[in-house]
Structures are given as C-alpha cells and as structure tokens.
C-alpha positions as CSV (number, residue, x, y, z in Angstrom):
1,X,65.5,-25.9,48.4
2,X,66.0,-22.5,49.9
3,X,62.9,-21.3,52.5
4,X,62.8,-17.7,52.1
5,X,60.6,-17.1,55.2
6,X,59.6,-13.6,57.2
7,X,57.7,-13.7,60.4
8,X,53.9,-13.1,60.2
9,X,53.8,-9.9,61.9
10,X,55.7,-8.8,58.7
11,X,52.2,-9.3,57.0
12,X,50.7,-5.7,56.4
13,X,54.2,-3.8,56.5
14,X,57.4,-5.0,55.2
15,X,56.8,-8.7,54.0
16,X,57.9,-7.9,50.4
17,X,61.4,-6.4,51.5
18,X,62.3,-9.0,53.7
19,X,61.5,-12.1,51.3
20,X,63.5,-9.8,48.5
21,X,66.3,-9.5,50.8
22,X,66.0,-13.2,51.6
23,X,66.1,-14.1,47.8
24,X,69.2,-11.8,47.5
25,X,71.3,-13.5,49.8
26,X,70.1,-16.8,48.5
27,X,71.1,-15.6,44.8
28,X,74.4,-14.0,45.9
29,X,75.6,-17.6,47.9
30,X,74.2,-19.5,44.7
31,X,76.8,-17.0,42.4
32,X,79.3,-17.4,45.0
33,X,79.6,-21.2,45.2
34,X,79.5,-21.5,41.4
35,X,80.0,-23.8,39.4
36,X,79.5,-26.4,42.5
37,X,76.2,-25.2,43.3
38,X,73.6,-23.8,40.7
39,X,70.6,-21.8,40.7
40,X,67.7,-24.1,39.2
41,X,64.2,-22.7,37.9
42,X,63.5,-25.6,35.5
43,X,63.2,-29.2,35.4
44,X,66.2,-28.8,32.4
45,X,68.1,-26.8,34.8
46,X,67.7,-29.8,37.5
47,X,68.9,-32.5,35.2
48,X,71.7,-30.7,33.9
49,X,72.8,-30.1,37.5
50,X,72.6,-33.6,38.2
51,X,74.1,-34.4,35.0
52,X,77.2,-32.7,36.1
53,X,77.1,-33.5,39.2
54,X,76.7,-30.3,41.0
55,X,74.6,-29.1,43.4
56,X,71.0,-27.8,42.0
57,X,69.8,-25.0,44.3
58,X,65.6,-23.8,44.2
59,X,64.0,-21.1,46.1
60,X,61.1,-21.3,47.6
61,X,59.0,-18.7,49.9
62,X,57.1,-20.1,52.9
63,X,53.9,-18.2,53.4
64,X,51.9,-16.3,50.9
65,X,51.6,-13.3,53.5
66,X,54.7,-12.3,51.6
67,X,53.2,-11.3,48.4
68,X,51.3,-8.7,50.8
69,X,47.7,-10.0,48.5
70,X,49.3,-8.7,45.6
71,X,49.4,-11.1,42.8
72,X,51.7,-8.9,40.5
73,X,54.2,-9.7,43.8
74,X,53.7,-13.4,43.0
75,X,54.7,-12.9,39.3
76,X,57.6,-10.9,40.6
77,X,59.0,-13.3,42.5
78,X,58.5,-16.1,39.8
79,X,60.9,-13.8,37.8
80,X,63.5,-13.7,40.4
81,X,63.7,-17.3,40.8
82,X,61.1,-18.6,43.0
83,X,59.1,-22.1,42.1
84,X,57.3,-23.0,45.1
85,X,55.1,-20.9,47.7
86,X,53.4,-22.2,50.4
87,X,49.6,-20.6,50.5
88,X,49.7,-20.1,54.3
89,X,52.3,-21.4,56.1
90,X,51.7,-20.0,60.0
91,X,49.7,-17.3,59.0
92,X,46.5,-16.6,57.7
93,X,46.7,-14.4,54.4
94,X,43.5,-12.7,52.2
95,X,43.2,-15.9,50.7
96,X,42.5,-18.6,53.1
97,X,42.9,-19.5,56.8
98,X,46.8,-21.4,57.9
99,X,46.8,-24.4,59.7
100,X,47.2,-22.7,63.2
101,X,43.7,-22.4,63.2
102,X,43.5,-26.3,64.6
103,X,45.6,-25.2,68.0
104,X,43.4,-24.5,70.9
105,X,42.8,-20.8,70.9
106,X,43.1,-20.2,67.3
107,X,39.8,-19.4,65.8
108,X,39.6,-19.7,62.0
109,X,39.7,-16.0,60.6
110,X,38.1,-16.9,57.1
111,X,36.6,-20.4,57.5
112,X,38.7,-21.9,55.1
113,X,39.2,-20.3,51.5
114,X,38.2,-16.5,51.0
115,X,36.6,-16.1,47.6
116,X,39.6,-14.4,46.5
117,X,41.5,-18.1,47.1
118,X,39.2,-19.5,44.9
C-alpha cells in the first residue's frame, strides 16, 4: 500500500491538493516501474499481479480530513485509485473524533461519531 497522507493543519485549506498531488506521484512511480510494479484497484487486479509475479501497488489516504467533508471528494478519489481511507487518523474530521483524543490534554471534540458519521 501507498499512504497518501497531509498534515492535519491542511484540514480547512488545502487538504484536497496535497492528497491529489500525493496520488500523482504515486501514479506516476506505479507507470514508471511498469510492468514490475502495477497499479491495483481490484481483487482481479491483485491476483493477476501475483499471478505474474509482479509487484501489486494500492493507494490508500490516511485521514478523512482530506476529503475536506465533502463526500463527492470521497468518490473522487475512488475514481483515481484509492481503496482504503482511514476515518480519522490524527485528526478529528466533521464526522467523528481521532484517537488523539485518549492523550492527556486532548479533549474529545465530538464525543465520538457526529451524526453526519452515522
């Protein structure tokens, strides 16, 4: 898997640019290493990787502040490649609460799931 990860601050401003640009580069190395090592968005894409033995390469985004609460972003980034997010990662998002919220001095923003995470 590839982490395309932006820092939480990136939240409310630029988080949808810099996981694009993440993805690019991740895209571009995948073309540039090919045939050894594929870009994979299906479990048929998987097995015929390891069928000929090359390198099966996923993306994945860490943090759901990078759809910026938009879930037209999330269907976006499905169509670029992307099969896993994380909800929260390190940051809390409009959805739910990360798991920073355990350290001392963190105070839950949401308590948990908002209603728009259910």
């Amino acid at each position: 898997f590839w982490a395309a990860y932006t820092p939480c601050d990136s939240q409310n401003r630029d988080a949808v640019q810099l996981t694009l640009e993440q993805i690019d580069v991740i895209r571009r190395l995948t073309d540039w290493y090919q045939p050894r090592l594929v870009l994979c968005t299906s479990s048929e894409d998987i097995k015929a990787a390891h069928k000929a033995q090359h390198i099966c390469s996923l993306i994945g985004v860490e943090g759901g502040h990078s759809l910026a609460g938009s879930l037209a972003v999330l269907r976006m980034l499905y169509h670029v490649g992307v099969r896993y997010l994380t909800l929260t990662s390190t940051c809390n998002t409009p959805w739910a609460d990360c798991s920073h919220v355990d350290n001392p001095g963190n105070a839950p923003e949401h308590g948990g799931l908002t209603s728009f995470g259910k």
